[in-house]
N, C-alpha and C positions, 0 to 999 in steps of 0.2 A: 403566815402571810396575810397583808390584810387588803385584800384585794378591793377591797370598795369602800377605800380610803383616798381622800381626793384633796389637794395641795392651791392655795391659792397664794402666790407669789404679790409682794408690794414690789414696785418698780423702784431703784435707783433712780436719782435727777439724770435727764437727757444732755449729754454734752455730747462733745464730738470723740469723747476719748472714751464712752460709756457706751455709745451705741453700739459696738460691737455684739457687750457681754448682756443690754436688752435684749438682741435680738435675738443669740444665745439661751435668753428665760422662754421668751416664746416659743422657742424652736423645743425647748427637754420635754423631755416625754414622761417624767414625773410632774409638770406643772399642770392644772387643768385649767385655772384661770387667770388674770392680771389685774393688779388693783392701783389704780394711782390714786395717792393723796394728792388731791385740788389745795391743801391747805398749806403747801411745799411751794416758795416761790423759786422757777424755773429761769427766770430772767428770758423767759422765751413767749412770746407771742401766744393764747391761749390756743387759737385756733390751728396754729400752725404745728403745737404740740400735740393738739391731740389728731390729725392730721397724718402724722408723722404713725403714730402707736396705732393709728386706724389701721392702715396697710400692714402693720406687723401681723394685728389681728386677722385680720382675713386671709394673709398669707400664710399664718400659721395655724387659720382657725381656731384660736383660743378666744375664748370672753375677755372683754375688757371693762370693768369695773371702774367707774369714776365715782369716790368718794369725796361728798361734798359736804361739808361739816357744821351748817344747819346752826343748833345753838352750842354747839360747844365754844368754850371760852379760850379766844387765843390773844396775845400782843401785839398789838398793833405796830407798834413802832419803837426802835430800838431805845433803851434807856440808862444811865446809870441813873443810881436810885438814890443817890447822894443830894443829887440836883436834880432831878424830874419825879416826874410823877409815872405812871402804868396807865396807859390807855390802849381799851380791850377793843373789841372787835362786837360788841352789842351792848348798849346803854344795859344798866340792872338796878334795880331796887333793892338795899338790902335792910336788913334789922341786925342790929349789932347786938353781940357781936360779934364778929366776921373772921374770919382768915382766909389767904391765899395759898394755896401751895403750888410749889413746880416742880415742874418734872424730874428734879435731880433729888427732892424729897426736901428739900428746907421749908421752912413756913414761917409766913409773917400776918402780923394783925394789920386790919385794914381800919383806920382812922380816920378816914373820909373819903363819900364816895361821892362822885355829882356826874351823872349821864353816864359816859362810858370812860369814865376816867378816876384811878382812885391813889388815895396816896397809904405808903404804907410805913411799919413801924416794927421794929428796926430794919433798915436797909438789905437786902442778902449782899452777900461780899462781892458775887459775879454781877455785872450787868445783866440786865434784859434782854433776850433776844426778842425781834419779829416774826411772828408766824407761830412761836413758842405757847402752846399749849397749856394749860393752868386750870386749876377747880378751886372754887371758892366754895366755904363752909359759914354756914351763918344762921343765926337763928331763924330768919327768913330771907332767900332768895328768891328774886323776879330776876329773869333775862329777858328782855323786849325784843320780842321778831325771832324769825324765824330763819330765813333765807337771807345769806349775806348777798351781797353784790356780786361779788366772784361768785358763788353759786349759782344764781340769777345766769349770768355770764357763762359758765359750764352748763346750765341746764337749758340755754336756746341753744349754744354747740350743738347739744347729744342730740337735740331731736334731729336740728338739719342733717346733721352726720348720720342718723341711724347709731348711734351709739346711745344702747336703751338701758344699759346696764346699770342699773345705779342704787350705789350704797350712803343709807342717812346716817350723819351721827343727829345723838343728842334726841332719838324719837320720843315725845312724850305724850302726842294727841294725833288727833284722825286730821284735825288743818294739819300739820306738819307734812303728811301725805298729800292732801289734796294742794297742797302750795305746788310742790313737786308736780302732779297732776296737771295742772293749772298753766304749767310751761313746756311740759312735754307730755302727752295724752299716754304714749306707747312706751312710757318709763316702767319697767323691771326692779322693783325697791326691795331693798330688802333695809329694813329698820336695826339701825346699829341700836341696841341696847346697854344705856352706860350711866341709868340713875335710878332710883328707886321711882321715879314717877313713870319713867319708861316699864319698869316693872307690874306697878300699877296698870299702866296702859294697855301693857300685854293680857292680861287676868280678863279686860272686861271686851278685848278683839279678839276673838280668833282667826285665823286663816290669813296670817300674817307671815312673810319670810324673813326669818330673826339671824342677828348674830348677836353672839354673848363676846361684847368689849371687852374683854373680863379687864384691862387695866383701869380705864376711868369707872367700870361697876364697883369695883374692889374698894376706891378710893373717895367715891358718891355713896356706896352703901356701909361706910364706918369702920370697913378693912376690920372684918370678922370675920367668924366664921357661918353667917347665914351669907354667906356669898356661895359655897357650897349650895344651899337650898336656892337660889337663884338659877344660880346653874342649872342644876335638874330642870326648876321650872320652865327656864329655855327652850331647852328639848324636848322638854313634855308638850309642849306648845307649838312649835314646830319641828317636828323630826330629823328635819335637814338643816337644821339650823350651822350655822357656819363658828366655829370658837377663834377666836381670833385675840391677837394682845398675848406678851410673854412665852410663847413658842420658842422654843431655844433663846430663850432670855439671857445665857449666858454668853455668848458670841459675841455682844455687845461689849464683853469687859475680856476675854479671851479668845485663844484659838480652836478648844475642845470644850466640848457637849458636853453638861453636865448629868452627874446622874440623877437629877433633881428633874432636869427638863427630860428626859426618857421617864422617869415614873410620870410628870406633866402628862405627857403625849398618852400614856396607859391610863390616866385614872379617866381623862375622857373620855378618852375610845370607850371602856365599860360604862363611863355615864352615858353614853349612846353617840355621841359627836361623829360625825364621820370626815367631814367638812372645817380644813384646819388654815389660817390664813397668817404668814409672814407677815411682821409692821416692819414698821421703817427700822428699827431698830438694828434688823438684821440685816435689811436690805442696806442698810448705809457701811457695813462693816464684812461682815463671813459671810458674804450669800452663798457662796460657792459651798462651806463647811456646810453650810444648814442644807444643801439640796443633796449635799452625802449623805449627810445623817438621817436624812427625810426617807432617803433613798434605801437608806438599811434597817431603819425600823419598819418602812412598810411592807419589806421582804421577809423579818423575821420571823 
C-alpha cells in the first residue's frame, strides 16, 4: 500500500451536463488536488469559471491549481493549411532550420516565419485547431514574452479570489517567476519543467517547487533516453516534485489500463515521485477508469 502517494486530478470543461461528475472529482477522497488548464477555451466568462470551482474548492477543501501556460507554444486561431498560414500565440525568432510538430506526432518544416505567424511545408492533412499545443525545433529558437494575456487575465482573478495556487509552464528564468510575482505577491508556483533550458534553470536555483512535464520534456529534450537522467534530476532537486503528463496514457485510445502505464506509475514511485497529476488527455476521455485504477494501485 502506498500510503503517501497523493493524486492530482485535471478538470474536464465546465458545462452544465459536466458539473455534476466535477463536483464528484472534488468530493473522491483519492483526489488530493485540482488543476485547470487556463489554455482550454471554456466559452465561459473567466471570472465566473473560476468563481464557480472556488466554492467546489472550499467546499470540499481541496487545492485548486490554475495552470497558466506562460511560453509554451499554442495556435491561435483555427486553420486549414492549404490556404492559411499557423499563427501562434507568441511572436519567435528562429534559425533554420526549423520544424513544428503536433500533438498527434506529424511534423512539418517551417519555411517562413514573421512575428507570430509561420508558414509551413508540406501541409498536415488535418486542419489546425485553437488552443492546440505544438513544439518547434530549430537550430535556434527565441520565444518573446513571457505572460500571455489570458494569463495576465487569470493571474489578477487568483489574487482577488485568493486562489494562490499556481502552476507555470514553459519555466526557464527567475523573470518568469517574478512576472507571476509582479501580479499576484501570495502566488504558490510551482515551475512546470518542459525544456532543457528549464533544466538548466533548475541546476543553478534551488529551492524551487518542480513538476517534471515529462510530455513536452521528452519532446524538447530530443525523445531519448537522458530523459530518464532528467527525471531523476527533478527529484533530486525538489523531493516533492509533482510527475505529471502520460499517466494512464493509454485511456486515451482505450478502456483498460495498460500494463505499460502500471510499470509507468512503479518506476517513478522508486525514482522517488510521490506526487502524480492527470492531463487532459484522461480527463477528456476515462476519468472514471483512471480514478479505479489510481485507486488499486495505491492499495496494492
Amino acid at each position: 500500500m502506498k500510503k503517501d502517494c497523493s493524486l492530482i486530478v485535471t478538470l474536464p470543461k465546465l458545462t452544465q451536463k459536466s458539473e455534476p461528475f466535477i463536483e464528484e472529482i472534488f468530493a473522491n477522497e483519492n483526489v488530493s488536488s485540482v488543476r485547470l488548464n487556463t489554455g482550454v477555451n471554456q466559452l465561459i466568462d473567466s471570472r465566473e469559471l473560476l468563481e464557480k470551482l472556488k466554492l467546489l474548492s472550499d467546499k470540499y477543501k481541496k487545492l485548486l491549481w490554475l495552470d497558466i501556460k506562460g511560453r509554451q507554444l499554442r495556435i491561435e486561431t483555427w486553420a486549414d493549411l492549404r490556404y492559411e498560414i499557423i499563427k501562434l500565440n507568441h511572436e519567435i525568432e528562429i534559425e533554420y532550420p526549423a520544424f513544428i510538430e503536433f500533438r498527434n506526432g506529424s511534423k512539418c518544416e517551417i519555411c517562413r516565419c514573421r512575428g507570430d505567424e509561420i508558414l509551413i511545408y508540406p501541409a498536415p492533412k488535418e486542419a489546425v485547431g485553437k488552443g492546440q499545443s505544438v513544439n518547434i525545433k530549430a537550430k535556434s529558437l527565441e520565444i518573446k514574452g513571457y505572460l500571455t494575456e489570458k494569463d495576465k487575465e487569470i493571474l489578477n482573478l487568483s489574487k482577488e479570489l485568493e486562489l494562490n495556487n499556481i502552476m507555470a509552464s514553459f519555466v526557464e528564468q527567475m523573470d518568469d517567476l517574478i512576472q507571476i510575482l509582479n501580479i499576484n505577491p501570495n502566488a504558490n508556483i510551482v515551475s512546470k519543467i518542459e525544456s532543457l533550458k528549464g533544466m538548466e534553470f533548475i541546476l543553478e536555483n534551488p529551492n524551487l517547487l518542480l513538476m517534471a512535464a515529462r510530455d513536452d520534456l521528452y519532446i524538447e529534450s530530443g525523445k531519448n533516453i537522458e530523459m530518464l537522467k532528467h527525471l531523476r534530476t527533478i527529484i533530486e532537486r525538489d523531493k516533492n516534485a509533482i510527475c505529471a503528463s502520460k499517466v494512464f496514457d493509454s485511456l486515451e485510445k482505450g478502456n483498460d489500463v495498460s500494463l505499460q502505464d502500471y510499470e509507468d506509475l512503479e518506476l517513478m514511485y522508486l525514482m522517488g515521485y510521490r506526487t502524480f497529476m492527470l492531463g487532459d488527455n484522461v480527463s477528456n476521455y476515462n476519468l472514471s477508469i483512471a480514478l479505479k485504477s489510481w485507486k488499486e494501485y495505491v492499495n496494492e
